[in-house]
N, C-alpha and C positions, 0 to 999 in steps of 0.2 A: 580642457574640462571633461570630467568624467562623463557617461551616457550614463542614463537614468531608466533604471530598469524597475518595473512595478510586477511583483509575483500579486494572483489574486488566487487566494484558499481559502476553504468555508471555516476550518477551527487554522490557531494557531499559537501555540507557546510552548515551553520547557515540561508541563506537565501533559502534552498530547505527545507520546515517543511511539507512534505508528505508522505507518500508511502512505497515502500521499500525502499529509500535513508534517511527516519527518523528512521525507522527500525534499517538501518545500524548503524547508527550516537548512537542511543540507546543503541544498545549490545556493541558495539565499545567503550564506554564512560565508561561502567560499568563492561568491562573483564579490563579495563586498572590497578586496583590493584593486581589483580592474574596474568596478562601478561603482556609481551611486545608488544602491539597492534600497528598495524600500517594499513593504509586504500590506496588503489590504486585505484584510479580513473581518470577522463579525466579531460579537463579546463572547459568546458562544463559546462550554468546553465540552458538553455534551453533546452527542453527535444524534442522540434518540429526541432530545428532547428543545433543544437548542436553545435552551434558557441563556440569557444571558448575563453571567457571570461576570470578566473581567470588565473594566471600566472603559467606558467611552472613551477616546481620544486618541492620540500617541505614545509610544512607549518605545523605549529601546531592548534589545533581547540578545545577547553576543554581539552587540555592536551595529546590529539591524534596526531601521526605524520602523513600527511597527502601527498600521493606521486601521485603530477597530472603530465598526460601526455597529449600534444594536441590531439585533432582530426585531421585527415587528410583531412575531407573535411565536410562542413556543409550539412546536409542533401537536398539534391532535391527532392524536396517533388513532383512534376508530374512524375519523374523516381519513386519514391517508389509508386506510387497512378497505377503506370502502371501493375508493378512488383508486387504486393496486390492481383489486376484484374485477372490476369493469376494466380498466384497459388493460388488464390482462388480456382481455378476451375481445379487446377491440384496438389491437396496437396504433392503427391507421388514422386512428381519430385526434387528426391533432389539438383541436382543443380539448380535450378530455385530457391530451397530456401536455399541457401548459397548462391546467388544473391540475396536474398531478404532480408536477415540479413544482408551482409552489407550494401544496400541503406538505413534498417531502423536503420540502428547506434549504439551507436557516433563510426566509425571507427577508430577505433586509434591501428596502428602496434605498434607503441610506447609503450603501454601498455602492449600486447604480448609479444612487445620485452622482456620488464623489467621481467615481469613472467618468460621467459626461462631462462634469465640471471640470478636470482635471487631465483629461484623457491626451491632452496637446504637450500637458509638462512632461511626459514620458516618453522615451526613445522604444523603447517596446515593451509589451504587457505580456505575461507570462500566467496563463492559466492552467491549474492542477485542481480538479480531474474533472473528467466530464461531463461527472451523476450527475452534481449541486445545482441548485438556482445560483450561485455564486458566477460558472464558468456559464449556463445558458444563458442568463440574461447580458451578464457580462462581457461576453465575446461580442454578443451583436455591437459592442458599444464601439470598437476600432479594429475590426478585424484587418484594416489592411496591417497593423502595425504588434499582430498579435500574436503568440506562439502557444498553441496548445501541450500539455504534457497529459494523455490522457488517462492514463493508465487506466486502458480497457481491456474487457474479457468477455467469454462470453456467458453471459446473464440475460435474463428477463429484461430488465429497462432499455440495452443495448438495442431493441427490437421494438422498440417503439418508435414509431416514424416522427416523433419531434425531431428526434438526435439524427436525421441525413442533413438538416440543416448545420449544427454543432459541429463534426466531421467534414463539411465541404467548406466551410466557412474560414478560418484562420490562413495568415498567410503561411505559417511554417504547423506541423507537427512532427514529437518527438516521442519515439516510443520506447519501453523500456524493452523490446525482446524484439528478435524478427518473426515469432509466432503472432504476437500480438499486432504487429505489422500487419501479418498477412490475414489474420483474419476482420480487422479494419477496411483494408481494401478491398476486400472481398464484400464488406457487409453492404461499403458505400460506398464502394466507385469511386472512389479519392487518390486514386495512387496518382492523380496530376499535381497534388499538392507536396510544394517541398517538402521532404521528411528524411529524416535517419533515423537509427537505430542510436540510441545516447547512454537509454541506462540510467542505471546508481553504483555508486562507491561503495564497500563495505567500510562500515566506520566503525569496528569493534575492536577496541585495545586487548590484546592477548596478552598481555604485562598485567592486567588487573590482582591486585592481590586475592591471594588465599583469601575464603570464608570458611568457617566449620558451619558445615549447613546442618550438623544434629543440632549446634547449639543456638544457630538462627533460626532454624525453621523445625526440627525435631527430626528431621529426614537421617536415619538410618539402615536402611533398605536399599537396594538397584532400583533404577527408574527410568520412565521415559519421560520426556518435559512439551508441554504444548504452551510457546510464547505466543502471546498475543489476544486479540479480544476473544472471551468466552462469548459465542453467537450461535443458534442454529446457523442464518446465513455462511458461516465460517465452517459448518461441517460439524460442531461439536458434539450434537446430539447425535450424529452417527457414529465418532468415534467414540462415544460414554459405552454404548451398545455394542459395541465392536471389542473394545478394551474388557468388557465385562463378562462377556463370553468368552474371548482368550481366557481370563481367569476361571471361569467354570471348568475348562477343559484342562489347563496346564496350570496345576494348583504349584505357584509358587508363593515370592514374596514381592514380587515386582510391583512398584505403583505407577500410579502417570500422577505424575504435576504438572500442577496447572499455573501457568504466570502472566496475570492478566484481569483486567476489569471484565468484572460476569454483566450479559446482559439476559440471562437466562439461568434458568435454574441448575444446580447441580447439581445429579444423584447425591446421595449420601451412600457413603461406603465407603472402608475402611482401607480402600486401595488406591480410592481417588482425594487428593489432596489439593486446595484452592487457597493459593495464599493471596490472592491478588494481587495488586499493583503492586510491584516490586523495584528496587533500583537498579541502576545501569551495572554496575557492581553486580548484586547480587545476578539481574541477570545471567550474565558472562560466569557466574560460579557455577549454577543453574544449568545452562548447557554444557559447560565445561566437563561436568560432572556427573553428566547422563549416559547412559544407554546409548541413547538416539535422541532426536529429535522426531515427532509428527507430526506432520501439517495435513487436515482431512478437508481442505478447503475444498469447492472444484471451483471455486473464482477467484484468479488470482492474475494481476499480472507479471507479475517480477517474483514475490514474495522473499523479502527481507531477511526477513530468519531464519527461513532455510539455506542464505547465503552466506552470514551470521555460523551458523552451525559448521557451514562446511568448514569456513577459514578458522572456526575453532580445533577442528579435526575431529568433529560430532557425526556420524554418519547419520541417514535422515529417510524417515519412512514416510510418503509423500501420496496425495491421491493423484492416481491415473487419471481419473475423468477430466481432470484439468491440466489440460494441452502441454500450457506453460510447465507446471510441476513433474511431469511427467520428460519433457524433454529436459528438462535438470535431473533430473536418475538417470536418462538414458546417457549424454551427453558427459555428465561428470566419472560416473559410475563410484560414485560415493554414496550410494544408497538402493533400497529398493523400491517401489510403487506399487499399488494396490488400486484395486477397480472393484470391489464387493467387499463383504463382509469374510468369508472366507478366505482371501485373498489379503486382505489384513493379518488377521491372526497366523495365517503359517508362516508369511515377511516377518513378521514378527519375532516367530516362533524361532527361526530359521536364523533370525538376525542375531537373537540374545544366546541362542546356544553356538555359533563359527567366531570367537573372537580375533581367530586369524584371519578371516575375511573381513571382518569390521576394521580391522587393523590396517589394511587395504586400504577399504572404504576413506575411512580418516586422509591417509595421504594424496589420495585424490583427489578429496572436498578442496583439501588448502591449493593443488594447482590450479584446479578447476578456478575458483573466484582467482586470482592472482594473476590467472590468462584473460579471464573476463570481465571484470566488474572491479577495476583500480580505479581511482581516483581522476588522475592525472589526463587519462585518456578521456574519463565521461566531460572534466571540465573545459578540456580542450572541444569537444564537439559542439556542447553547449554555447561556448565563446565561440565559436564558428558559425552555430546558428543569428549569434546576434549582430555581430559584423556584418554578416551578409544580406537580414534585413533592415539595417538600420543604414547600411549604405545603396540598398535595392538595386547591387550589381546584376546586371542584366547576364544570362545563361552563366548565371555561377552555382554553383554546386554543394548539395552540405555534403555528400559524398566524396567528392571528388578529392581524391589525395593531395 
């Protein structure tokens, strides 16, 4: 008989292609031949607002049995903008933040519930990520039998003294970088807790057919492309600023696209172009087709797209500030990184006029992911994490060769 593995994530389905909930949706897809995988999450498809959307119950999703619970109440975003303000300025207070996990969401007992009620039918529980009320509340429920994936960085929440409980709690975690490792262990003192280094797969078919993107999108121009959610927290309103002053300075024709749900405004201006939610497809033409790729994030753990880009052969201009991104330009050297405003636009500047070093860049990217982030390898670690707590071999190793 198969083990029965339960993923818990706050969104989940076909129409969320981001983050830790593609994450989930990924390992979930590809333990389902060695296991019985099942995924519990909320109705939830907005991650601002957490209304709930899809329908209560079970559902199937590539083959996945999928167990959604409602939210309790959609997020008030001036309660949580209040609750933010204050324990900003008081990380320590732990009830202020167990009031401040559940204003920031998706609240849902319902899902709790199911956990306690259910928590004995699963050989181990598998939680992504570690902001949500989903993985806080959730982990307390079986931490002996439970595997964090946290994909942490460092941010404001990370520094709130709820999360040394969340961190020392689990019996395995599993991280997407060893930067992200080490500044975990560092933050909490946890490096006694089983852990590796696991990762994610790039999952980008380089076979995708041709688009004419004048006659899908009107793009006739050189560009650069920024996948993923339009957010300040993402960086974006420094890159609009960044990007717009490059343009003041080096008057050409170059635009930046945008491919992604806006959660914020977006200048208007005849260089900046927002198509929104775009298909997998299109995607993949999108970067294929680019300049470069941007990522102006500084929180990041892993970051997907810009892994995406390399094995497209997309060279990638990346923020220094964050640790992670930064040790992918140094490490790859398919790209350059940036730390200011200045430091921007001449990477930039620098990148779009040497096409024989972007040329470079490109063969790079694709060894770069192809040495480190296959398939094969992350599913193998992953299945090594679960064997070894579901049989709670004593001094066994998720390391050990």
């Amino acid at each position: 008989m198969k083990k029965k593995i339960l993923f818990v994530v706050q969104r989940y389905g076909l129409e969320i292609n981001g983050g830790a909930e593609l994450h989930c949706r990924q390992l979930a897809e590809r333990l389902m031949d060695d296991y019985d995988v099942s995924v519990l999450t909320t109705c939830a498809i907005d991650y601002v607002t957490w209304k709930n959307e899809y329908r209560e119950g079970t559902e199937y999703i590539n083959g996945v049995k999928v167990i959604r619970k409602k939210v309790d109440s959609e997020r008030n975003q001036n309660k949580f903008n209040k609750i933010s303000e204050k324990i900003n300025n008081d990380k320590e207070n732990k009830n202020l933040g167990i009031e401040w996990q559940k204003a920031q969401g998706p609240h849902s007992s319902k899902l709790i519930e199911y956990l306690k009620d259910y928590k004995e039918d699963y050989d181990i529980i598998i939680f992504l990520t570690y902001l949500y009320y989903t993985t806080y509340f959730g982990l307390k429920v079986a931490p002996e039998k439970s595997i964090l994936i946290p994909t942490a960085h460092d941010e404001p929440p990370i520094y709130y003294s709820i999360f040394n409980e969340t961190f020392n709690l689990p019996s395995a975690i599993l991280y997407s970088t060893t930067t992200e490792r080490d500044f975990v262990n560092k933050r909490f003192k946890n490096n006694h807790i089983q852990s590796d280094i696991v990762g994610l797969g790039v999952d980008i078919d380089k076979n995708t057919p041709d688009i004419d993107l004048e006659k899908a999108f009107g793009i006739k121009d050189d560009y650069i492309v920024y996948v993923g959610r339009i957010d300040e927290s993402k960086g974006c309103k420094e890159m609009f600023e960044n990007f717009l002053e490059y343009k003041k300075i080096y008057n050409n024709n170059l635009k930046l696209i945008l491919a992604g749900k806006s959660a914020m405004e977006i200048p208007k201006n005849k260089d900046i172009i927002a198509l929104g939610f775009v298909s997998e497809e299109e995607k993949v033409n999108l970067i294929r087709k680019s300049k470069l790729l941007v990522l102006p994030s500084k929180f990041e753990s892993l970051s997907l797209s810009t892994l995406e880009a390399m094995y497209l052969e997309v060279p990638v201009l990346l923020n220094g500030q964050c640790e992670v991104l930064k040790k992918h330009a140094i490490l790859s050297n398919a790209g350059l990184y940036f730390e200011n405003k200045y430091e921007f636009i001449e990477a930039l500047n620098f990148m779009i006029n040497h096409p024989e070093i972007m040329k470079t860049m490109s063969k790079n990217g694709i060894k770069y992911v192809e040495n480190n982030y296959k398939w094969d390898v992350v599913m193998r670690k992953l299945k090594k994490a679960i064997e070894i707590l579901s049989f709670k071999k004593e001094g066994d190793s998720f390391e050990k060769k």
